[in-house]
N, C-alpha and C positions, 0 to 999 in steps of 0.2 A: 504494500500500500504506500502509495508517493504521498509522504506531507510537504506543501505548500514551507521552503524553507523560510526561517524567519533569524534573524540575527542569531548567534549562542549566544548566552549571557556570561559564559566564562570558559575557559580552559580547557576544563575537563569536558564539558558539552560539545562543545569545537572539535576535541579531540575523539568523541564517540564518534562526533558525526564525519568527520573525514574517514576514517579506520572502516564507513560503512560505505562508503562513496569509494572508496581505494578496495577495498574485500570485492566490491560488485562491478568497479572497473566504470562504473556510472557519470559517464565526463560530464551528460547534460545537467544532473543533480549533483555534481561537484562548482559546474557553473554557476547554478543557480545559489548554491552557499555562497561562492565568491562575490556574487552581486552584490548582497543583501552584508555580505562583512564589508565593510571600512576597513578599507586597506591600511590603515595606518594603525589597528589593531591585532593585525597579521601577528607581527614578531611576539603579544602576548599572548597570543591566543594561540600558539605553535609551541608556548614554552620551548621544552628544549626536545621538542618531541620530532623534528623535523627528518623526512627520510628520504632518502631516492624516491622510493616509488612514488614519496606525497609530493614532493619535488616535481615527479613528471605526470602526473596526473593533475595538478596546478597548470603546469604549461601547455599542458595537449587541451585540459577544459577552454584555458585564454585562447588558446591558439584558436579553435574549433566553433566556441560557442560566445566569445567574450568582444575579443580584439575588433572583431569586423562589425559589430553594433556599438562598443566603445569603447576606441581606441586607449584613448585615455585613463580609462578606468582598467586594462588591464597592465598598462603601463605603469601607474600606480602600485596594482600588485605586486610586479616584479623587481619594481626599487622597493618596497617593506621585506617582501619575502629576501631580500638578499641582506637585511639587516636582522632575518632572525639566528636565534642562537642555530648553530650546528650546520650554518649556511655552506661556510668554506668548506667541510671537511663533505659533505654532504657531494656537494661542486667538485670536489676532487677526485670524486667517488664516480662519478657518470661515465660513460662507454662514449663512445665515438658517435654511435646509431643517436645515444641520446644527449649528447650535444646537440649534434643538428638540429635535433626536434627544437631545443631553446636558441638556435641559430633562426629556424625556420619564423618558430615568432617574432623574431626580432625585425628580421623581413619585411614581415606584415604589417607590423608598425612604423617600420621606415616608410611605408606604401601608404600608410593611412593619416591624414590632417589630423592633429589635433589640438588645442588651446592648453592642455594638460602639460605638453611635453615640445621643446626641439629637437631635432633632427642634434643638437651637441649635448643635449641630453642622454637621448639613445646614444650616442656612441658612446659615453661617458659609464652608463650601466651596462654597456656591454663589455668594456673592459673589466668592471665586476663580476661580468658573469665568466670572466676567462674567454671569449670569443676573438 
């Protein structure tokens, strides 16, 4: 049964609800969490729970369902998400295949206008993302 997602009010909610959206591989309902969070509560609300898989399930959602309705708002995410804990070591940890994928969105944003971000923005988090 799909509930209509609505903010977590903390940490540990955030972290059910991802663990359930990543277990079912579910990008559209991982999307629709990223909506409805405030990217700038990312880094608390990840505590230090951050993983590969949640990593690229984040990206593949922006990528897929986020980025090309607004721009901005996934571009947001991925300047928090790169300030939460376990970001680097996380980063360090990815394959080649899934770089790309966080290449590919990066693309997508360079492709797409936004008031959110510059074109020396993006490139500025891209060298955070190691690209």
């Amino acid at each position: 049964e799909k509930r209509r997602a609505s903010e977590p009010p903390n940490a540990y909610d955030f972290g059910q609800l991802i663990n359930a959206v990543n277990a079912s591989k579910d990008k559209a309902a991982c999307a629709d969490l990223l909506t409805v969070t405030d990217p700038k509560t990312l880094p608390v609300l990840l505590s230090n729970k951050l993983e590969g898989e949640i990593l690229l399930i984040f990206i593949q959602s922006l990528e897929h369902y986020v980025a090309g309705k607004d721009p901005g708002l996934a571009y947001q995410h991925l300047f928090y998400l790169s300030k939460a804990e376990r970001f680097k070591l996380v980063l360090a940890l990815l394959s080649k295949n899934e770089k790309e994928e966080v290449q590919q969105l990066f693309d997508l944003l360079s492709e797409s206008q936004s008031d959110q971000y510059s074109l020396e923005d993006l490139e500025s988090l891209k060298k955070v993302y190691e690209l």
